[in-house]
C-alpha positions in Angstrom: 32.2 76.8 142.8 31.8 80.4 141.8 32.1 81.7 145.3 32.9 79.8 147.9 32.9 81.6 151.6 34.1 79.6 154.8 33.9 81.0 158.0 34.7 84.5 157.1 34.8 87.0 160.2 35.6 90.5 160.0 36.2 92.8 163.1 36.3 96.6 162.9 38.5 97.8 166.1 35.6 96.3 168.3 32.9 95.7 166.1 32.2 92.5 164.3 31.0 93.3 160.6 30.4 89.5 159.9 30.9 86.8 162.4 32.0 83.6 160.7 29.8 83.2 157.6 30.1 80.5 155.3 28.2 79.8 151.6 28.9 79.0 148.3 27.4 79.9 144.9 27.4 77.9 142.0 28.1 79.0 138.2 25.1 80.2 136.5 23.1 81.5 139.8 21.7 84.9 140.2 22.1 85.5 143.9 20.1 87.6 146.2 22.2 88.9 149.0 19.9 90.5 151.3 20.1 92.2 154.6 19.7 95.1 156.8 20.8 98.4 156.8 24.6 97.5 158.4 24.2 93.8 158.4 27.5 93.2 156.6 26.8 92.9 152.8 28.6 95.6 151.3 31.5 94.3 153.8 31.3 90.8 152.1 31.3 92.0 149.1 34.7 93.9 149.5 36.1 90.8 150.9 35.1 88.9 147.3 35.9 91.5 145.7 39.8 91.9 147.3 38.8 96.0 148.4 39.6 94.5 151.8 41.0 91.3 153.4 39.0 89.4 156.1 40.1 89.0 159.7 39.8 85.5 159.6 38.3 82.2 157.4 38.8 82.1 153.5 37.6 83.0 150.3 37.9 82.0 147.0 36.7 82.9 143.7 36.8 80.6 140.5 39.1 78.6 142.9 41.5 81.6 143.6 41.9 82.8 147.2 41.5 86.1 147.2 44.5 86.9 149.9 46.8 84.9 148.0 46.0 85.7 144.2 44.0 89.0 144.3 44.7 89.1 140.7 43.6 86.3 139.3 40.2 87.2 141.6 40.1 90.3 140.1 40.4 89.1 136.3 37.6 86.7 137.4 35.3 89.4 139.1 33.1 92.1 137.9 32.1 94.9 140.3 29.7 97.7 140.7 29.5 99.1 144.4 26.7 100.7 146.0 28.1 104.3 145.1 28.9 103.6 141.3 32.6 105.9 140.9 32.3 107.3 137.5 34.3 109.7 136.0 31.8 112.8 134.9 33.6 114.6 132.5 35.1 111.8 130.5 32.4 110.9 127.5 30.4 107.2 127.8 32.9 105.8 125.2 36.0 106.9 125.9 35.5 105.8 129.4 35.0 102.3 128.6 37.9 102.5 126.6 40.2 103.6 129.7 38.3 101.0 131.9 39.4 98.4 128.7 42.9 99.6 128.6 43.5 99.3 132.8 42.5 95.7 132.0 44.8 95.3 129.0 42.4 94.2 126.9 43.1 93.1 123.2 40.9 94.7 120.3 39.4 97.3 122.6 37.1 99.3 120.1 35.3 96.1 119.3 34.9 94.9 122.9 34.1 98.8 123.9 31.9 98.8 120.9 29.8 95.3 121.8 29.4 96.7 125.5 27.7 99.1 124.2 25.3 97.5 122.6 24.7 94.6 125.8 23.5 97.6 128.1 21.4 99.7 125.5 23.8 102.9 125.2 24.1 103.3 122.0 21.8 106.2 121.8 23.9 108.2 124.9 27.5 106.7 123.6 28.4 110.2 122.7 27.3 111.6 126.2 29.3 113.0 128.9 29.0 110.2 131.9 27.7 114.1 133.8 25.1 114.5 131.4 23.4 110.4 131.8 20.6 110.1 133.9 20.5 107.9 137.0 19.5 105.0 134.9 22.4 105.3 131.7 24.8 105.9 134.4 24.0 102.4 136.0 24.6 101.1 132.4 27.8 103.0 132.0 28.7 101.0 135.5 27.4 97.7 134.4 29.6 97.9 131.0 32.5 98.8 133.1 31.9 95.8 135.4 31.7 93.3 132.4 34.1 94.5 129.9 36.7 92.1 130.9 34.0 89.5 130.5 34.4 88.5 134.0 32.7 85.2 135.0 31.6 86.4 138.4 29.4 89.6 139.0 28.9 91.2 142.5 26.6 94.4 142.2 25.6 96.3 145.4 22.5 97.9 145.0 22.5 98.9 141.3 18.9 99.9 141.1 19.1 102.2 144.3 17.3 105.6 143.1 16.0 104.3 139.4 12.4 105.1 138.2 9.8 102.1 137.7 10.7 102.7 134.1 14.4 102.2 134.5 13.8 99.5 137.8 12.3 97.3 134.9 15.0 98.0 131.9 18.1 97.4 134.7 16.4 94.1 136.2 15.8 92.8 132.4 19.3 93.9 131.8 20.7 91.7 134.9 18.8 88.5 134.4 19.4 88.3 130.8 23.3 88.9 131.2 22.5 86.4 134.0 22.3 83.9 131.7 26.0 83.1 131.1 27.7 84.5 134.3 27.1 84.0 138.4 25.7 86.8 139.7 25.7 88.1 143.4 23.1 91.2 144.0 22.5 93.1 146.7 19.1 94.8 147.4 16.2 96.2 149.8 13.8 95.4 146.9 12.1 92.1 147.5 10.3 92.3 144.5 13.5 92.3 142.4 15.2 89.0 144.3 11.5 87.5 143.7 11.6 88.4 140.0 15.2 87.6 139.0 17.0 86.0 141.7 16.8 81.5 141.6 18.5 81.6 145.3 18.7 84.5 148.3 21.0 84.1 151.3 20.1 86.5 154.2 22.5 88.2 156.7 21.5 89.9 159.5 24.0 91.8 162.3 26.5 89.7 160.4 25.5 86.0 160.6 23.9 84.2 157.5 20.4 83.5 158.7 18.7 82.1 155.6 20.3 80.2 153.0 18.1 78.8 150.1 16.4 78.7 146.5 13.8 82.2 146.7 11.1 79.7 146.0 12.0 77.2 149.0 11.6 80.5 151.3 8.8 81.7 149.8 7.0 78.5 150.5 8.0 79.1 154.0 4.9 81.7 154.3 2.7 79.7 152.6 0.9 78.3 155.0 1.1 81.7 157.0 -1.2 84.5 157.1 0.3 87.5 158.8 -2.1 90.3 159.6 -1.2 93.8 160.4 -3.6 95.5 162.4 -3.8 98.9 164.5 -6.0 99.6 167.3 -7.4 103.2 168.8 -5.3 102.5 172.2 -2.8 100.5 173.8 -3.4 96.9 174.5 -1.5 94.4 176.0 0.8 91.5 174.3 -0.6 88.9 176.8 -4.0 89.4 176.2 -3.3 89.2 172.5 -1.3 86.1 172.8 -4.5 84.7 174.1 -7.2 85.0 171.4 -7.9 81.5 169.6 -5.9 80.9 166.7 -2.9 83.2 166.7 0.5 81.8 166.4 2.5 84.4 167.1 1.7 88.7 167.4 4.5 91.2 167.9 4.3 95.1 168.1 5.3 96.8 164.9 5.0 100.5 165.8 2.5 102.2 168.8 -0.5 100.6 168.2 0.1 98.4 165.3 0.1 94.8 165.6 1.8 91.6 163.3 -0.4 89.1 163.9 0.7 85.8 162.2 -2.3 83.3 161.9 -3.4 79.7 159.8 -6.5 80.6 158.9 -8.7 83.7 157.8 -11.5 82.7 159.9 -8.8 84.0 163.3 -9.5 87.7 162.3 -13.3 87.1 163.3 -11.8 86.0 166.9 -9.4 89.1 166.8 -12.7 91.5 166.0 -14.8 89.7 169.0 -11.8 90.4 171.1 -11.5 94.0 170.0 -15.5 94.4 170.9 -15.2 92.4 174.1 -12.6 95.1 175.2 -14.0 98.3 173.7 -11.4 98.6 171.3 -11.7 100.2 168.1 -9.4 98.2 165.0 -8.8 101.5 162.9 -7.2 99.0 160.4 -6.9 95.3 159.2 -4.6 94.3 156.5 -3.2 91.1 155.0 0.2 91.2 154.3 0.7 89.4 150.6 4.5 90.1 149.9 5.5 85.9 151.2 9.5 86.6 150.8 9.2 90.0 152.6 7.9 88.3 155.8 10.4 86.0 155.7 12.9 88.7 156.1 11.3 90.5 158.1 10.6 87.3 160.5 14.5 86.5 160.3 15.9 90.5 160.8 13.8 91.9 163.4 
């Protein structure tokens, strides 16, 4: 295994970040690690990462343990956190030529040079890292992350703030590299596990609730219609759990309603109800995004 995660707990003076989780990840996977605000990813990903040890449970990388040979892990491991730490007045080049010599790496213009080219920098290479944009400075991190040619990379959120323009070049950049190494991302953006992710593992207030390929879980909503509607008053849940063909309805916000139905023909019976009560539906929408309701069915 890539990654292999077995009962991992970690407690934070009284709070429990992540409360004995367990997976593994195979070689060759692109991984989306999805969750919450607070639900314990970017506190997983430290563990894997050897930032910081767990209180309890084990985890290996490549077959390392990451308490007992944190640096074999980190030979093995590529990583670009959440906040990518750049240094802003060193040029794009020269940069990835310190990052090459911390790792000790042999013929380090070539390998600097090649990195270049992988994440499409060539035209900024003779940039300060201050004067990149959002999206060349997520390449800059990327290049750092791989330059040791790692065979396991964990990004946290590395398309947090790009344009759709860059959102696209970034995801292209990460499934293609995908290709020859495991991957482990972290995201809000279902979209993005749906386009380039082959499995997703959910966590949510720090226990894995889903575990699976994307399209197994997609499938799960198949067969699911969720409305979401919003009505001109209050009404109750009872009286909504009672109209003909709803499965299950919870309240979203005020007056807005999940309704989660079989059929399409159950939002005539939710319109005769509305009438029958004097209640006006200001809105009526099908909710298409399948993976999306799956999280949000498992995190709320």
């Amino acid at each position: 295994m890539s990654i292999e995660v077995k009962n991992v707990t970690k407690i934070y003076g009284t709070q429990k970040a992540l409360d004995d989780v367990s997976f593994s990840i195979e070689p060759g996977h692109i991984v989306g690690f999805l969750g919450p605000n607070g639900a314990g990813k970017s506190t997983m990903m430290k563990i894997i990462t050897c930032f910081i040890p767990q209180t309890s449970g084990s985890v290996s990388v490549c077959g390392y343990d990451v308490i007992e040979s944190p640096i074999d892990v980190k030979k093995q491991v590529g990583y670009l956190p959440e906040h990518n730490p750049l240094y802003l007045d060193m040029y794009v080049k020269e940069y990835l030529d310190f990052v090459g010599g911390v790792y000790k790496i042999d013929n380090r213009k070539e390998r600097v040079k090649e990195m270049i080219d992988i994440v499409g920098l060539g035209i900024e290479q003779n940039k300060k890292i201050g004067a990149l944009s959002k999206g060349y400075r997520q390449r800059v991190g990327l290049a750092q992350a791989m330059i040791h040619d790692p065979k396991v990379l964990i990004l946290d959120e590395p398309t947090t703030g790009l344009d759709p323009n860059q959102l696209e070049e970034i995801r292209g950049l990460i499934k293609n590299i995908g290709k020859e190494k495991t991957i482990m991302l972290s995201t809000h953006i279902m979209q993005e596990v749906e386009a380039i992710c082959d499995k997703t593992i959910i966590v949510n207030q720090g226990k894995i609730v889903a575990n699976d390929k994307t399209q197994e879980l997609q499938k799960q909503q198949k067969n699911q219609i969720v409305l979401t509607v919003e009505f001109d008053k209050k009404v109750e849940l009872k009286q909504l759990q009672k109209i003909e063909g709803v499965n299950q309805v919870k309240n979203s916000t005020d007056n807005v309603w999940l309704f989660e139905i079989s059929e399409d023909t159950v939002r005539n019976n939710i319109f005769q109800f509305a009438m029958q009560q004097e209640i006006v539906i200001l809105t009526m929408q099908k909710e298409t995004q399948s993976l999306e309701m799956v999280f949000k069915k498992l995190t709320t």
